[in-house]
C-alpha angles and dihedrals in degrees: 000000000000105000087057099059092044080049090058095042090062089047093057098045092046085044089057089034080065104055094047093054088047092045098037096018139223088308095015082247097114109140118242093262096064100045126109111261107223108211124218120238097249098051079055092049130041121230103222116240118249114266123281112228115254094226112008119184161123129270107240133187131312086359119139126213093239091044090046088050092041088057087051088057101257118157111248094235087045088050084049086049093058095039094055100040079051099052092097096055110029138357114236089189085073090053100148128205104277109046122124128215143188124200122190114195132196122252088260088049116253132101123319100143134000121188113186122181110220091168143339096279099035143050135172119238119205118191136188112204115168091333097314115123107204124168136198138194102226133183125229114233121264137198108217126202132166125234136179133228142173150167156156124261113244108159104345139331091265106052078046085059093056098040093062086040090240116150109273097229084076088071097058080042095066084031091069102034092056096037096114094057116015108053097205092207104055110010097059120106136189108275102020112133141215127205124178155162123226140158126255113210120195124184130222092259089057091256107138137196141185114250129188133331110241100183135013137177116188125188134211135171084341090305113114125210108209111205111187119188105232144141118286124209092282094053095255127128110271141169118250126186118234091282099053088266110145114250092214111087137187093268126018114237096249136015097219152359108282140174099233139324098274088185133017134209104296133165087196114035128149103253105227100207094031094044097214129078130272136153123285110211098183149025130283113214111196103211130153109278118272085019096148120267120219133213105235098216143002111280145111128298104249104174131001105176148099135257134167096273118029083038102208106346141158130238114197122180099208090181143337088296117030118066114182134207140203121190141192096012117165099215133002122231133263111286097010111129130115123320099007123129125237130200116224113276098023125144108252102164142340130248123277151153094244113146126000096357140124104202143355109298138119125259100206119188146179134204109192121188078343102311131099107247124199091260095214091054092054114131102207126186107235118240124264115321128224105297130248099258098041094053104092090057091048094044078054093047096039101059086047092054100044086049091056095048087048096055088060121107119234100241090228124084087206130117110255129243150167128226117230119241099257090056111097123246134278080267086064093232132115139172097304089056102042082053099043089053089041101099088051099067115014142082 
């Protein structure tokens, strides 16, 4: 018994004195050519390719979720299956021209995994697991970086943006961060600035985005607005001014996008259709006709309906003392109606000419304790501040960041000005011009 195991013994060490000879050679002096490659295990065994997806596509026009399943060979009780287990996170009956889609499907067809894009941050997984149908809203990775921008204001924000080549969404960012207080159509001048820090997210397949902005200065008329990205009293990030305000106030400045102001707030105006004169109690915004209408602050739907006059129009009671109003729309949006509640900055209709008007524009009012007040002079309290506890961190946050703003070079060589408060605005219009186009798009 022992010799053959020292029999073996002997086997297994020639055996590996072998080898050695055959891999280093006699006088370990073998040229690389004649070495042994070893091969890596992965070069021995291939690694299987992911899966190919058993239908792939994009949603196209007047196509339905259970019509696009059913063309993928789903069965129509399985397609209810999903519809229903989804509902919760997202509704496949809204499914919009675009979106792209894989379906795997078992050996024997049927579900096994559904990935549906809803946006470019987000997609919806459905999985089939012993019968069970769950799904799940997921997010794509992203790298963030943060980048800095900034410019001066020459004809508008936007032409600036592209000026400095910066991405134009920027530009609805800021928009919407400094919507309580800059109005981006009427308070810019020649010669204000923005500087600003944002981050950059970029996916796995190269596509990239912008994400949030972090820091902004904006200057106008030589007075800066600090908005600084932190944590509001429910935890959620929020914009605070440079002394901890909130950014966010009871009514935004202006509920859309518009061309220019084609009437202002009068007790005594010339009435174009009407020809004598009568009070206007609101603002006339001229804008390309369907440009989206927002709600200027949360509240209930109090009237979505048409008369002679207002043509369709919207009433909103925002609180126990503001009361706002949307005239000549041409169509509401989707879910307004009586009774419902909007979020500020919802869309609750789209611009039109309906009733006594002579163009598209919005006709934008506000009742406040009962009376119609002029909407663009409107004083309105911020909402909650940093609170009590938290102000130590943001006093921190806040001086690095200002610092940081400040560091940033304006992207323009030119000697910086301000315009006085009798020159027009960046548009080149003033008052004359706002009143000689007035019959042409307002009430």
């Amino acid at each position: 018994m022992k010799t053959d195991k020292f029999r073996s013994l002997l086997i297994i060490v020639g055996t590996l004195a072998v080898l050695l000879v055959l891999l280093l050679g006699p006088d370990g002096n073998r040229t690389e050519d004649e070495r042994i490659t070893v091969l890596s295990p992965d070069s021995v065994f291939e690694i299987p390719a992911s899966p190919e997806p058993t239908y792939a596509g994009m949603v196209v026009k007047n196509t339905s979720f259970f019509d696009l399943m059913l063309a993928c060979s789903l069965s129509p009780q399985e397609i209810k299956d999903i519809e229903r287990k989804a509902k919760d996170v997202y509704d496949f009956r809204r499914i919009y021209p675009g979106q792209e889609y894989e379906l795997y499907t078992g050996s024997g067809g049927g579900l096994e995994r559904l990935t549906f894009v809803i946006s470019d941050e987000n997609y919806i997984e459905v999985t089939k697991n012993g019968g069970e149908i769950a799904a799940e809203r997921k997010s794509y990775p992203f790298e963030i970086v943060h980048r800095t921008a900034s410019g001066i204001i020459t004809h508008s924000l936007f032409v600036s943006l592209q000026e400095q080549k910066l991405p134009l969404e920027i530009g609805a960012k800021l928009g919407d961060i400094f919507a309580w207080d800059i109005d981006f159509f009427t308070d810019l001048h020649k010669n204000d600035y923005f500087r600003l820090i944002y981050e950059e997210k970029t996916r796995d397949d190269g596509l990239a985005k912008i994400g949030n902005i972090i820091a902004a200065e904006f200057n106008t008329r030589g007075e800066s607005h600090y908005a600084l990205l932190f944590e509001n009293e429910a935890g959620m990030p929020d914009y605070f001014d440079g002394e901890g305000k909130s950014l966010r106030k009871q009514l935004l400045k202006a509920p859309l996008s518009y061309t220019r102001i084609s009437s202002s707030f009068s007790r005594r105006r010339y009435h174009p259709v009407l020809h004598h004169y009568s009070p206007h109690l609101g603002i006339d915004y001229a804008a390309p006709a369907g440009t989206p209408v927002m709600t200027t602050g949360d509240g209930t739907v109090m009237t979505a309906t048409r008369n002679k006059a207002n043509g369709k129009y919207v009433k909103i009671r925002h609180n126990n003392n503001y009361i706002s109003y949307y005239l000549h729309l041409s169509r509401f949006g989707k879910g307004i109606k009586s009774g419902n509640k909007v979020k500020q900055g919802q869309v609750i209709g789209y611009v039109g000419s309906t009733g006594y008007a002579t163009g598209p524009h919005l006709d934008y009012r506000v009742k406040k304790n009962g009376r119609f007040v002029n909407p663009r002079s409107l004083k309105l309290p911020p909402a909650k501040p940093v609170t009590e506890e938290n102000m130590a961190a943001f006093t921190d946050l806040r001086e690095r960041f200002i610092v940081a703003l400040g560091g940033i070079p304006i992207n323009d060589r030119r000697t910086q000005h301000y315009v006085t408060s009798d020159e027009p605005s960046s548009d080149g219009e003033g008052d004359e011009a706002d009143e000689a186009s007035h019959t042409s798009s307002s009430r």
